[in-house]
N, C-alpha and C positions, 0 to 999 in steps of 0.2 A: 334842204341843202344836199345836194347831191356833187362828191367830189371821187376825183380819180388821185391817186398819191402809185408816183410814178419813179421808179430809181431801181439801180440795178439790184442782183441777189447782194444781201449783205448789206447795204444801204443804211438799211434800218426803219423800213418801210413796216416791216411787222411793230415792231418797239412800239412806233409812231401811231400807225391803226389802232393798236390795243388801248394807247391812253386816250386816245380818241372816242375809242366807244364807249370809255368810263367816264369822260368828262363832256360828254357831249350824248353821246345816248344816240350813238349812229348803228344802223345794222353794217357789217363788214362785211361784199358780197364777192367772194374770193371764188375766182374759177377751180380752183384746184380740190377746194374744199368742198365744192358744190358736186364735182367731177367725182368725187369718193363718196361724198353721199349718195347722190344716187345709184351709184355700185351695191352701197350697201343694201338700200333699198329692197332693191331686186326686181325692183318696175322695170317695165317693156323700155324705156329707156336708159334704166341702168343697167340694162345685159347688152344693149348695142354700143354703151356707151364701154363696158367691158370689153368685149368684144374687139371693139376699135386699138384700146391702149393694149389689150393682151397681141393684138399682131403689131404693135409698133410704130399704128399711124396717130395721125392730128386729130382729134376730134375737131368736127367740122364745126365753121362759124355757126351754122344753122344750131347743132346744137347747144354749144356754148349761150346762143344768143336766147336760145329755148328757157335754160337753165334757169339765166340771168332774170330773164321776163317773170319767170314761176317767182321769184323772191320777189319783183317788184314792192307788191301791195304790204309786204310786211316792212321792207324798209320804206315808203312814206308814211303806213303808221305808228312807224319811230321818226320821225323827221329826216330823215335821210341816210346815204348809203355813200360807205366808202367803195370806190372798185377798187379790187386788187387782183393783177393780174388779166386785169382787162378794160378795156381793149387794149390788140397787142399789135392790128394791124389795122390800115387807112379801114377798110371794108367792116370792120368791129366797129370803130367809131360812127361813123357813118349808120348802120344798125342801130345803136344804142341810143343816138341823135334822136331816131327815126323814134321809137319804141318810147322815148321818155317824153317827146313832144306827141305822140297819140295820149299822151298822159296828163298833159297841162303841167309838162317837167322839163328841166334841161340839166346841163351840167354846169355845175354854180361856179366851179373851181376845180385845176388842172396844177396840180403841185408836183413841181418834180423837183427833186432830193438832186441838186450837184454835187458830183463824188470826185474824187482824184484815183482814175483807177489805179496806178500804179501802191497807193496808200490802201487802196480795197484789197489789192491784192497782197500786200504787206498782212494785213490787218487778219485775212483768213486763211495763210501760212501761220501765222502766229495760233490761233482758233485749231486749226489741222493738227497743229504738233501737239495742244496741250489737251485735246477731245477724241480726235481720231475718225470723224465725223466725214463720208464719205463723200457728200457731196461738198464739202471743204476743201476735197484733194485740190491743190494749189493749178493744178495741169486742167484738171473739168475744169475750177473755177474759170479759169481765163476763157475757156470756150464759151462756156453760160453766158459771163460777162460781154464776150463779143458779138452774139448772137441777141443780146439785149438790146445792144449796142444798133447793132443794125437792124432790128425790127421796129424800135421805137424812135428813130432817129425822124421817118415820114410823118409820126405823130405827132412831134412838138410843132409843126411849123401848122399843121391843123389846127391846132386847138390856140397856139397861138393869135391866128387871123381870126379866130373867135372872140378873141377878147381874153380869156380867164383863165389863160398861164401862168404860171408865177415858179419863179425859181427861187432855191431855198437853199442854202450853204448846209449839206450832209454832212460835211465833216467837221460839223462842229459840236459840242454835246448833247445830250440828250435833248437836256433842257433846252439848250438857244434854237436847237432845230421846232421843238415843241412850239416855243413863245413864236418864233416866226409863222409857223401852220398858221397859232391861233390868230395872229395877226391878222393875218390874209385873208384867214376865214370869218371876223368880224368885220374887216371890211367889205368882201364879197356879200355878207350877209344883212348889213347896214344901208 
């Protein structure tokens, strides 16, 4: 079972992942996270991938795509992978497509968390003032949020015409948002 879980910063997309890989046994393959370890590293790819972010660009799909590929085999021998934080543009998807069907794989399920931004943005004003947490400042958030906005906007009607979209009320709690996931994902999985 390979799923994408899709929704702006603040969402609750992390929440959701983490009980996911406790109660399902998925590997969570997060570009960001992937993006720092290999820094750590110190491989020939994580000093260009350094490199890249210390001058202030994109790390290229190639790489991203690179990254992704290296985890493959460990998340089918857990049963599958959550993506987070990718793909983020038509050209990712398309990639990932490509990479998981050389693999006798696809994407089982496309979950996107619907928010109220105006309430997203309530909600990490309130977060800001009582943390102080930078990337909370109310002024970024809204850019993040719009830049979400518009990158993944080309993606829902892709995955859409595939079949295995499914939208899921974010703002609801923990739990209802939870029971919907699993919902989806028994019947995608059934």
């Amino acid at each position: 079972m390979n799923l994408i879980l899709f929704g702006p910063p603040a969402a609750g997309k992390g929440t959701q992942a983490k009980r996911l890989l406790e109660s399902r046994r998925m590997v969570q393959l997060s570009t960001g996270d992937m993006l720092r370890a290999a820094i750590a590293s110190g491989s020939e790819l994580g000093q260009r991938v350094q490199g890249i972010m210390q001058r202030g660009e994109l790390v290229s799909d190639e790489i991203v795509v690179a990254l992704i590929e290296e985890r493959l085999p460990e998340a089918e021998a857990a049963g599958g992978a959550i993506f987070d934080g990718f793909p983020r543009t038509i050209a990712q998807a398309q990639a990932l497509d490509l990479m998981l069907k050389g693999r006798g794989k696809r994407i089982n399920l496309v979950v996107r968390l619907r928010v109220d931004d105006p309430a997203l943005v309530e909600r990490v004003a309130g977060r800001f003032a009582e943390s102080g947490r930078a990337d909370d400042n109310p002024e970024s958030f809204k850019v993040r949020l719009a830049a979400y906005n518009a990158q993944t906007a080309p993606l829902l009607p892709y995955y859409q015409a595939q079949g295995n979209l499914i939208e899921v009320d974010g703002m609801g709690s923990i739990d209802a948002v939870a029971q919907a996931i699993d919902k989806a994902l028994d019947a995608a999985h059934g």
